[in-house]
C-alpha positions in Angstrom: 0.0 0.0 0.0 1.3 3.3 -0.9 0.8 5.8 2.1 0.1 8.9 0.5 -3.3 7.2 -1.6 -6.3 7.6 0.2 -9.5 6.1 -1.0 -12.6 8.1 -1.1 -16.0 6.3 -1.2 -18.9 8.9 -2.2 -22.3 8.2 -1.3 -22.9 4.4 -1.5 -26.2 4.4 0.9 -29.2 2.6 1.1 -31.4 5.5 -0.7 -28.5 5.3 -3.9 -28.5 1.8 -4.5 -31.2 0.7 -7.3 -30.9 -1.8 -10.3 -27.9 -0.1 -11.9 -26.1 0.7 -8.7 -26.7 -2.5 -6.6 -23.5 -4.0 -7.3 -21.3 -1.1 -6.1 -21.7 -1.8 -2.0 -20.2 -5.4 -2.8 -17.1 -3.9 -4.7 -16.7 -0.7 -2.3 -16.5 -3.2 0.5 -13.5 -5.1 -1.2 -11.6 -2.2 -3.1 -11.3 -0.5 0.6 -9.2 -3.4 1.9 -6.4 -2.2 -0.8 -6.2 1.1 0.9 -4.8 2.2 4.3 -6.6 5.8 4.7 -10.3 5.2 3.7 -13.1 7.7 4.2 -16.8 7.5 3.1 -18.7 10.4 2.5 -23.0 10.2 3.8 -25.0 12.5 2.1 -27.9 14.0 4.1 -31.2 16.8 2.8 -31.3 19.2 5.9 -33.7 21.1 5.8 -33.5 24.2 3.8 -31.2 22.6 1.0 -30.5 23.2 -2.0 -31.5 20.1 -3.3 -35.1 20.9 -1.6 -35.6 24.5 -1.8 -35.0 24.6 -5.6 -35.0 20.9 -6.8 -38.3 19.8 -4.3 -36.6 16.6 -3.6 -37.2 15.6 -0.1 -35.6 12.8 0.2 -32.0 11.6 2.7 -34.0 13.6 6.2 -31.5 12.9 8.9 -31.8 9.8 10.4 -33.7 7.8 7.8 -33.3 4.5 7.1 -32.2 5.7 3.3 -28.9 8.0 4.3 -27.4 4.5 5.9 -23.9 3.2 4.3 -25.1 0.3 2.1 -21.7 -1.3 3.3 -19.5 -2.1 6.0 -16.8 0.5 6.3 -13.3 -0.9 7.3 -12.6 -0.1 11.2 -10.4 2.7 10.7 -12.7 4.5 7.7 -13.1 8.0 8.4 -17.3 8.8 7.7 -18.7 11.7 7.4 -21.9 13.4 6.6 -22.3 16.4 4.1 -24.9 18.3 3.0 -23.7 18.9 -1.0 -23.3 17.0 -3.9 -19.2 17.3 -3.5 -17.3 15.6 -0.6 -14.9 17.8 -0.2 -15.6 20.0 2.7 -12.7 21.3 5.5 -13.1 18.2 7.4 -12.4 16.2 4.6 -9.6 18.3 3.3 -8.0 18.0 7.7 -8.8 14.1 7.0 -6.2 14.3 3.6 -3.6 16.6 5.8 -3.6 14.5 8.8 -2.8 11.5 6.3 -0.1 13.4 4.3 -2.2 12.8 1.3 -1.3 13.7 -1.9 -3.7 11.7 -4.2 -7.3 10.7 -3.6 -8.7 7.8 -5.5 -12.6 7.8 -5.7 -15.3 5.5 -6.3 -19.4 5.3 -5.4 -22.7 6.4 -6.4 -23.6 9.0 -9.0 -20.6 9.1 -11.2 -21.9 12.1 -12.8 -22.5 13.9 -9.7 -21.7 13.5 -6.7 -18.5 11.7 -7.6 -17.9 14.1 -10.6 -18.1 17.1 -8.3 -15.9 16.0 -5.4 -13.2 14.7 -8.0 -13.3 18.3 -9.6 -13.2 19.8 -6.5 -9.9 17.4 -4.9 -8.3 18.8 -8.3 -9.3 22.2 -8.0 -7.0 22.4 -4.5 -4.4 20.7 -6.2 -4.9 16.9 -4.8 -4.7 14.3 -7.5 -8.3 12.8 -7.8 -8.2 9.2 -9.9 -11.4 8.0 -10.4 -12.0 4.1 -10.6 -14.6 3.9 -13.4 -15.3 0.0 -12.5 -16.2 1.0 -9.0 -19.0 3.6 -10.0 -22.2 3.9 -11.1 -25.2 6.2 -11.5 -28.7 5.6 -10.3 -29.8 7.7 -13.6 -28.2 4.3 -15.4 -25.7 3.9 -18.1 -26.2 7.3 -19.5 -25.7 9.1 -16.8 -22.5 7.6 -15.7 -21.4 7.4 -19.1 -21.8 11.2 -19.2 -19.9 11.7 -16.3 -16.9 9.9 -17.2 -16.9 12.1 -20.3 -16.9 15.0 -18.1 -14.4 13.7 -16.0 -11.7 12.4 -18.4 -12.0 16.3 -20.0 -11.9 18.0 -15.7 -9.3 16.0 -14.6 -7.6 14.2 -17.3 -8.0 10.6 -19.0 -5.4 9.6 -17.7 -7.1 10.0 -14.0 -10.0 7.8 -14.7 -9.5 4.1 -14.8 -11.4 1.7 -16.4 -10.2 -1.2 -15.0 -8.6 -2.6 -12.1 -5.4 -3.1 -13.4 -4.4 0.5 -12.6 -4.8 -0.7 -8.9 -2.0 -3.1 -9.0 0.9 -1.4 -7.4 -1.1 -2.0 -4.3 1.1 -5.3 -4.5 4.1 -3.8 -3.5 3.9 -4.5 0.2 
């Protein structure tokens, strides 16, 4: 494991996993074991929100059955709640500083959103995002996350989205 590669897991809740997204709790739950820092991002619809002030989506209240992790975090994870579609917030950003961090890999549910968003902003404060197309989906289905990767191979490079595992394989090196 290389100790400056943290592994970000956006989103992957009980309310986010439908037909195209139900395999992604199996493989978040396994790709985390290849990573020493791991965090997982909850979102949650307070009241006032964006998301139902303009959007009228009312879904993810605070303590719902829906905003629960759809997996079983490794011991150590570092979860967190957040109100937005990005995961990077300051107590994110302390999580990647107390880590010595200097690349971020990503997977979870919606590749063109909520993952799209926190990988743009991890790049925008000059942290390497690399998102791992095979651990992703999008509840809006193949379109959607299709779209995103589009998005995201143009916002932080091609070369940062993998579509395969085999990018993952200097994990070996222990």
């Amino acid at each position: 494991m290389l100790e400056h590669i943290g592994l970000l897991i956006v989103d992957v809740q009980r309310g986010f996993v439908a037909p195209g997204t139900s395999h992604i709790p199996r493989i978040v739950e396994k790709v985390q074991n290849d990573y020493r820092h791991v965090a997982a991002s909850r979102f949650l619809n307070k009241v006032n929100s964006p998301h139902r002030c303009f959007l009228g989506w009312n879904r993810f209240l605070p303590g719902t059955n829906e905003t629960e992790l759809a997996f079983k975090p490794s011991r150590e994870a570092f979860v967190f709640d957040k109100p937005q579609y990005s995961a990077v917030s300051f107590e994110l950003l302390r999580w990647v500083h107390l880590n010595s961090l200097s690349e971020v890999h990503l997977c979870g549910i919606d590749t063109e959103i909520c993952v799209l968003t926190s990988a743009t902003a991890l790049f925008e404060v000059s942290l390497k995002p690399v998102v791992l197309e095979w651990a992703c989906a999008s509840g809006g289905g193949p379109d959607g996350h299709a779209a995103g990767l589009v998005a995201l191979r143009r916002l932080i490079g091609k070369d940062n989205v993998w579509a395969d595992q085999s990018g993952t394989s200097f994990f070996d090196e222990s």
